[in-house]
C-alpha positions in Angstrom: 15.2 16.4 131.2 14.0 19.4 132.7 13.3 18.4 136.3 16.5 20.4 137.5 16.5 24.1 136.6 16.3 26.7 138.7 16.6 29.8 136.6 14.3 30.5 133.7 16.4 33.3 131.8 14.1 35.1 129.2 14.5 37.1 126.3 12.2 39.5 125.4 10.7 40.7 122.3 9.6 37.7 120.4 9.1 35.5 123.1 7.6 37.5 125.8 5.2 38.5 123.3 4.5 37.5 119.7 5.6 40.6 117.3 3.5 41.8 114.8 4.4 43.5 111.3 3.8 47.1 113.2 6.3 46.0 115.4 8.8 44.8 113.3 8.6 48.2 110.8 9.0 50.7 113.8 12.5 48.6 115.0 14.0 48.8 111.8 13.0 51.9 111.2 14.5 53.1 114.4 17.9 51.5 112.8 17.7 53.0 109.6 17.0 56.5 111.3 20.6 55.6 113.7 22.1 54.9 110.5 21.2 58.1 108.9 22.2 60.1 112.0 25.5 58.8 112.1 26.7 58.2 108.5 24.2 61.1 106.6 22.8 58.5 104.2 19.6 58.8 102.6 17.1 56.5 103.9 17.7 54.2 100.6 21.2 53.6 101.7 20.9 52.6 105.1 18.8 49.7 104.1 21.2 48.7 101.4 24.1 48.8 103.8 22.2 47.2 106.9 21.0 44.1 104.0 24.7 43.5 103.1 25.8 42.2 106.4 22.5 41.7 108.4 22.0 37.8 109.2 25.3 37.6 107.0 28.1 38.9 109.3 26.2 39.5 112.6 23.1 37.9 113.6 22.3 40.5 115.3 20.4 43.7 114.2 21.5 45.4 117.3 25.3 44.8 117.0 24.9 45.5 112.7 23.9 48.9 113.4 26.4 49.4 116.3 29.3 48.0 113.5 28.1 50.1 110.9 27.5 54.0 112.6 31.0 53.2 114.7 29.2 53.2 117.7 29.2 50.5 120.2 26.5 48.4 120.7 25.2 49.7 123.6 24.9 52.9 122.2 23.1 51.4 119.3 20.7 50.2 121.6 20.2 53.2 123.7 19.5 55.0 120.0 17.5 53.2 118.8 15.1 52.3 121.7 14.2 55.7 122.0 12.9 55.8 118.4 10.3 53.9 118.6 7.4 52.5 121.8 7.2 48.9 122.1 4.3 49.5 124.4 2.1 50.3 121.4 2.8 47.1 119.8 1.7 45.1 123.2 -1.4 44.6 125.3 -2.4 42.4 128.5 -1.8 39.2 127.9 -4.2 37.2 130.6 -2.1 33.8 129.5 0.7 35.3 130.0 0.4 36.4 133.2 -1.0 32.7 134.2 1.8 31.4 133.1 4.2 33.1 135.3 1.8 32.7 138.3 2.5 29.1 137.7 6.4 29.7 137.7 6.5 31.6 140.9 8.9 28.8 142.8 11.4 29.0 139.7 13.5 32.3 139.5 13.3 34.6 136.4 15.8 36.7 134.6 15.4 38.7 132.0 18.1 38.8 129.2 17.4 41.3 126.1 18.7 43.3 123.3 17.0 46.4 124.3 17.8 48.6 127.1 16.4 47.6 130.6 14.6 50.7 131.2 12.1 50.4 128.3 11.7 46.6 129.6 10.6 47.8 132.8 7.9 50.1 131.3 6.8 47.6 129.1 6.1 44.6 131.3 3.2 46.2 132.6 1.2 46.8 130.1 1.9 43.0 129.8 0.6 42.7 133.4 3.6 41.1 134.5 5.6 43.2 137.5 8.8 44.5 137.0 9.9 42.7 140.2 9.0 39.1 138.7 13.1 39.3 137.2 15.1 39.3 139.8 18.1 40.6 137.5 17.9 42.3 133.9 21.0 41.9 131.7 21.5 43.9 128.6 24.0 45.7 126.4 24.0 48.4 129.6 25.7 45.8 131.4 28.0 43.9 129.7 28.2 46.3 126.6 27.5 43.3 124.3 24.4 42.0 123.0 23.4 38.7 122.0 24.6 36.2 120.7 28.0 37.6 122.4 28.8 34.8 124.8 29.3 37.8 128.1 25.7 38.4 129.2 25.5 34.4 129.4 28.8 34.1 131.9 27.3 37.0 133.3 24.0 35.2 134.4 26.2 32.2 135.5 28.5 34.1 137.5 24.9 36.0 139.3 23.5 32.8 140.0 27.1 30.6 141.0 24.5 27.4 139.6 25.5 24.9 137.2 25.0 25.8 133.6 22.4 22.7 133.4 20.3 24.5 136.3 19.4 27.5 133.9 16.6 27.1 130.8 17.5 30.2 128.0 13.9 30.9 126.5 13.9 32.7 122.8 12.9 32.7 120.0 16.1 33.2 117.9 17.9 29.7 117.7 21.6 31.4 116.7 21.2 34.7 118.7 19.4 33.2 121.9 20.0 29.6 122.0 23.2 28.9 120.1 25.4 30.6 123.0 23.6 29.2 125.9 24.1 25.7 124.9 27.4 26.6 124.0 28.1 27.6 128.0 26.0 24.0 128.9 22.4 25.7 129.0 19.3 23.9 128.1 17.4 25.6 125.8 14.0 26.5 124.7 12.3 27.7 121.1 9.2 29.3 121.1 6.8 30.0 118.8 8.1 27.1 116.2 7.3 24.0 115.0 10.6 23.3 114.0 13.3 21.7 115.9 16.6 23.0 115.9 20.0 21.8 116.5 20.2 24.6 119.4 17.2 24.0 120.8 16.4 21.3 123.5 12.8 22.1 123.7 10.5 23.8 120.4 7.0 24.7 122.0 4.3 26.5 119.6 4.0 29.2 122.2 5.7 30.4 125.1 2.4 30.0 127.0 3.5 26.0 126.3 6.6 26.4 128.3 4.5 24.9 131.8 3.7 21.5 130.7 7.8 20.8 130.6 8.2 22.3 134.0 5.9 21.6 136.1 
């Protein structure tokens, strides 16, 4: 099924690397403190508000924040990323780093939430190069994030392939995968052992990702 892409498109956090509870407390506390910033609520409120329409309204914590301060989503981003240091949540990952030795003929793109310059310092401490994407699309670029529809005709306008030549890898089915299959994508789950109806692949780990490839 897979025998014809060329362009692995990846998302980042949560699929690059598996988060951990540290990880997931500094992000939304970054978001609470762009709340308080821009509305003056107390810490208590921001929460409150952010529950009401999180994963109810918009899938995306990004865009929720953005929606909420009256900011774009860009901006959001931009906020919040400098709240908090992905890079203390991450280490070298020696499988990791096999894995994409192994996908040097396919070409990568990187397609995240965040903004592209924290991606860049992060991917070392990963050991994977910068240069390994050949293009990084974020809300810095299209001024959308995920699951917004743009950044995926973005990639497909870059590349000028087929939709069916490009495998989305994430590990949110409605903020990753729904879109890109929407646009005639194959797609890929990681870290599950669930199928979903967005998802043409679920692997148990992104490390898994080779044995449909190659």
């Amino acid at each position: 099924m897979l025998s014809n892409i060329k362009i692995l498109i990846w998302d980042f956090d949560g699929t690059l690397f598996k988060p951990n509870e540290g990880f997931f407390a500094a992000v939304r506390e970054a978001e609470f403190q762009v709340l308080m910033k821009h509305k003056h609520w107390t810490r208590l409120q921001a929460e409150g508000e952010f529950q009401k329409i999180y994963k109810v309204l918009y899938p995306s914590a990004t865009q929720t924040i953005g929606v909420l301060a009256g900011i774009s989503t860009a901006q959001a981003a931009r906020e919040m990323e400098n709240l908090f240091d992905r890079r203390n949540f991450v280490s070298r990952d020696e499988k990791l780093i096999a894995l994409f030795a192994q996908l040097k003929n396919y070409r990568h793109i990187m397609f995240g939430n965040g903004i592209m310059a924290k991606h860049k310092e992060t991917l070392p401490v990963l050991g994977i190069s910068p240069d390994t994407f050949e293009l990084y699309v974020t809300s810095e670029i299209v001024g959308k994030t995920k699951p917004s529809p743009d950044g995926f005709q973005y990639i497909l306008d870059y590349t000028n392939l087929p939709p069916n030549e490009h495998l989305m890898i994430g590990d949110r089915d409605l903020v990753d995968l729904a879109p890109a299959q929407a646009l005639g994508m194959h797609t890929c789950l990681v870290w599950s052992s669930a199928p979903t109806p967005h998802a043409d692949i679920t692997i148990p780990s992104t490390y898994d990702l080779l044995q449909y490839l190659c």
